[in-house]
C-alpha positions in Angstrom: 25.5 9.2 -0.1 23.8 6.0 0.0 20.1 5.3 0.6 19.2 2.0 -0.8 16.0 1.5 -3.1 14.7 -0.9 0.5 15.0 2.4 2.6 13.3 4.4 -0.3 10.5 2.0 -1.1 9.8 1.4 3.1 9.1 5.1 3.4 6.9 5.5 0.3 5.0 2.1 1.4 4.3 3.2 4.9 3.3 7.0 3.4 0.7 5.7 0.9 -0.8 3.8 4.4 -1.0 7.4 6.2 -2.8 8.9 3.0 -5.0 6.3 2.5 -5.4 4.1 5.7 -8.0 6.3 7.1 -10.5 4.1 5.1 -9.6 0.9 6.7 -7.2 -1.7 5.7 -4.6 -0.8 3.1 -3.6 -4.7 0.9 -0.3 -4.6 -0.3 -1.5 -4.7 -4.4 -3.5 -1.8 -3.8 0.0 0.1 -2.6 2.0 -1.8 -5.0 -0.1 -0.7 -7.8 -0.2 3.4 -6.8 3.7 3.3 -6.1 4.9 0.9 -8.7 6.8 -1.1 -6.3 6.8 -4.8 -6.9 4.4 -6.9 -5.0 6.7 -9.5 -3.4 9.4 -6.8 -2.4 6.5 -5.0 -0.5 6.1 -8.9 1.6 9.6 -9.1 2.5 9.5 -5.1 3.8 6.2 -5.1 5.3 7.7 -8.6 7.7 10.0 -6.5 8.7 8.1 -3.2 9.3 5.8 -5.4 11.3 8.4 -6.9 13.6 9.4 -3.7 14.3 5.4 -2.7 15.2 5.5 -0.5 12.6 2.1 -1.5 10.9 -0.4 -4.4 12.2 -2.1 -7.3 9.3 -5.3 -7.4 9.1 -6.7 -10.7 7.7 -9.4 -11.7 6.2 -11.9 -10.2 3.6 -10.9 -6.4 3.5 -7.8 -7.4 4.8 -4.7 -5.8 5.1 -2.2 -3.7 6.7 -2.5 -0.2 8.6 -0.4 2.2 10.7 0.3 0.4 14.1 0.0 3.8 15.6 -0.5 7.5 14.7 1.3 8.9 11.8 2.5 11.7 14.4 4.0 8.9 16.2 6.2 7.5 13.3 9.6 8.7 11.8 11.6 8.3 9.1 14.4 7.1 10.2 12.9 4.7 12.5 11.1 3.3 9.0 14.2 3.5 7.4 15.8 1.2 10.5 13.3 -0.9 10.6 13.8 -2.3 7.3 17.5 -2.7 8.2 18.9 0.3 5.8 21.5 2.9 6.9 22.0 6.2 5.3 25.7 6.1 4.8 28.1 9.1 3.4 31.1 7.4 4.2 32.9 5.2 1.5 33.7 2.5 3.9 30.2 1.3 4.4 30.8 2.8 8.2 33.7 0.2 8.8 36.7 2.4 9.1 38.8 0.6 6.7 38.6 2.9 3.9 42.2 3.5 3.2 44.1 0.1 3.3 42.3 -1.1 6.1 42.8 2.2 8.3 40.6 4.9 9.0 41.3 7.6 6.1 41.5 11.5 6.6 38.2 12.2 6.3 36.0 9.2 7.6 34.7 10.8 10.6 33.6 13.9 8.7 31.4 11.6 6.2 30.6 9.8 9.7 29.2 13.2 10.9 27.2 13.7 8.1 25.5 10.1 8.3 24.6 10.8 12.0 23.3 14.4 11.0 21.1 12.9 8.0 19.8 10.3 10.5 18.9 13.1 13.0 17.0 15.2 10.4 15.0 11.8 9.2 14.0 11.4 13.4 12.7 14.5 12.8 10.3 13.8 9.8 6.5 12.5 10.5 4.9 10.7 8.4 1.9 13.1 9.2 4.2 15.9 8.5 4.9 14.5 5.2 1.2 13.5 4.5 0.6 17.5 4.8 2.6 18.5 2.7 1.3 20.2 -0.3 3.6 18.5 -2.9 2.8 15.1 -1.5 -1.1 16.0 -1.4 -0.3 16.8 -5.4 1.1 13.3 -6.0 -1.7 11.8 -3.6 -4.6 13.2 -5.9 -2.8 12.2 -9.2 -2.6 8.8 -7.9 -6.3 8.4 -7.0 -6.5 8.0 -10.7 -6.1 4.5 -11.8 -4.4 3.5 -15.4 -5.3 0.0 -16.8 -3.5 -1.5 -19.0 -5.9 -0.4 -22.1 -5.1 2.9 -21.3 -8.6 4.2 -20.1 -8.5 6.1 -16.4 -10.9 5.6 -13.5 -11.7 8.5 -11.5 -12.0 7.6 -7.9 -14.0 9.4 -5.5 -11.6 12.2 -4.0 -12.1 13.8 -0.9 
């Protein structure tokens, strides 16, 4: 099975806007910093997740980026796609090469199971997943800032 780390990091990125967009602009540091994901890498997904009118830039002071429509309204998979990723089970990359250049015994099996995986992601809102008690969990943990002297900030929680 193969879900890249670009695929991955798209989906946390656009779930840290759904938990904390609701106060305005999201910048790309502030997500970087809560999800640990590097700062340029968030640039080169967040071109393509707005291409794809996934989330709209905000410019200017207070700038930044937010949901380009309701978190009901947005899927998974269609994050996933948007950042040109695939979730892949078979060993061919999808090809049908896998043995010698020919489709091998059990290619459209694996095939199966990518389109089933891809189904089940359609079905996954990003508002579904912002309920979610285990992600509300994470969510609180991570209003809590670390600095580098190792002292924490409490932030105002709701």
């Amino acid at each position: 099975m193969r879900l890249t780390t670009k695929g991955r990091y798209a989906v946390t990125a656009m779930l840290d806007l759904a938990l904390y967009g609701d106060r305005g602009p999201i910048s790309l540091s502030d997500i970087s910093s809560r999800q640990d994901i590097s700062l340029s890498y968030l640039e080169q997904l967040f071109a393509k997740l707005r291409r794809r009118e996934l989330v709209q830039s905000i410019r200017g002071p207070g700038g930044g980026y937010r949901l380009s429509r309701p978190g009901e309204d947005i899927f998974v998979a269609e994050i996933i796609d948007a950042v040109d990723e695939r979730v892949d089970a078979t060993g061919c990359s999808g090809h049908s090469d896998c043995q010698d250049g020919h489709t091998c015994l059990t290619h459209h099996l694996w095939s199966d199971l990518s389109d089933q995986i891809h189904h089940f992601l359609s079905d996954i809102s990003l508002a579904s997943l912002v309920q979610r008690r285990d992600v509300q969990v994470v969510s609180a943990r991570q209003r809590q800032r670390r600095f580098d002297d190792g002292a924490i900030v409490l932030t105002a929680v709701d």
